[in-house]
N, C-alpha and C positions, 0 to 999 in steps of 0.2 A: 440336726440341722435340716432348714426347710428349703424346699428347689426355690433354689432365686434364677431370675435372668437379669441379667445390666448392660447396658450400653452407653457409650460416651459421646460426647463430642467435643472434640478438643477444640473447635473454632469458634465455642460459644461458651466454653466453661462448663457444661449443664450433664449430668448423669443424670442416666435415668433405672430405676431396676424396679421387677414384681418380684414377691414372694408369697406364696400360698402356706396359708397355717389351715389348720385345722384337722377333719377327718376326711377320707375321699367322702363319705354321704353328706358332712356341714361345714365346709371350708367357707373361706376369705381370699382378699388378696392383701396385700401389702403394699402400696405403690410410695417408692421415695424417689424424689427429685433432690439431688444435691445441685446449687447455686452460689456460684460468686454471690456475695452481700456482704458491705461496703460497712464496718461495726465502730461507731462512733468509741472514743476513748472515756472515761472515766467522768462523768458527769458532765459531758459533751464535750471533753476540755482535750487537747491535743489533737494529734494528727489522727483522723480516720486510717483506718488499715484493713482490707479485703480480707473477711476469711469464707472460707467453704460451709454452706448452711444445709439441713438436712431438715427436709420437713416429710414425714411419712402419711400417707390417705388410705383409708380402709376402702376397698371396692370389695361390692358382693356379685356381680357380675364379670365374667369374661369377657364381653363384650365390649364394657366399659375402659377393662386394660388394652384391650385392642384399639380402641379407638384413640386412648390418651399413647399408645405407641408410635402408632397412627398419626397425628399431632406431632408427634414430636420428632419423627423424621422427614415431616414436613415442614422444621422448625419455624412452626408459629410459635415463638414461645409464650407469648400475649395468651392465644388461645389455653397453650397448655395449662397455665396457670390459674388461668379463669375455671376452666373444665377438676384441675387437683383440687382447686379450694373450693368448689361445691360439695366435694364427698365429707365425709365424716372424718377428722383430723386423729390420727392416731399418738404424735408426738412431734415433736422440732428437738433439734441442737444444734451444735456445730459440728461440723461431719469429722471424723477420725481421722479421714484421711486425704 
């Protein structure tokens, strides 16, 4: 298991956590954003229904995790979003939990 940190905010919906892989000489970070997103039904047909979305961004810089922390306890979440979907996309789902 890799050091994560995570923090929430329950007044916006929005999680946010880093995780470092790699070796201490050639690591990464990990940066996932979970989001309310609003999931259209069955070939757009019925009620939409809100679930929990996970999108993870690779950062190679520390820098870069500090400032998108930065960001997002400044809740621009505009900013934030703009800033995660420049980096290099690691994956999406729908979050666990």
């Amino acid at each position: 298991s890799e050091p994560t940190i995570s923090v929430k905010n329950s007044s916006s919906g929005i999680d946010l956590w880093v995780s470092i892989m790699g070796t201490p000489k050639e690591h990464a970070y990990l940066v996932g954003v979970v989001y309310p997103k609003e999931k259209k039904g069955i070939l757009g047909l019925g009620k939409p229904k809100t679930i929990r979305w996970l999108e993870i961004y690779v950062a190679e810089e520390s820098d870069t995790v500090e400032k998108v922390f930065e960001i997002y306890f400044n809740e621009d979440n505009e900013k934030l979003f703009k800033d995660l979907r420049s980096l290099p996309k690691f994956s999406e789902m729908e979050a666990q939990n």
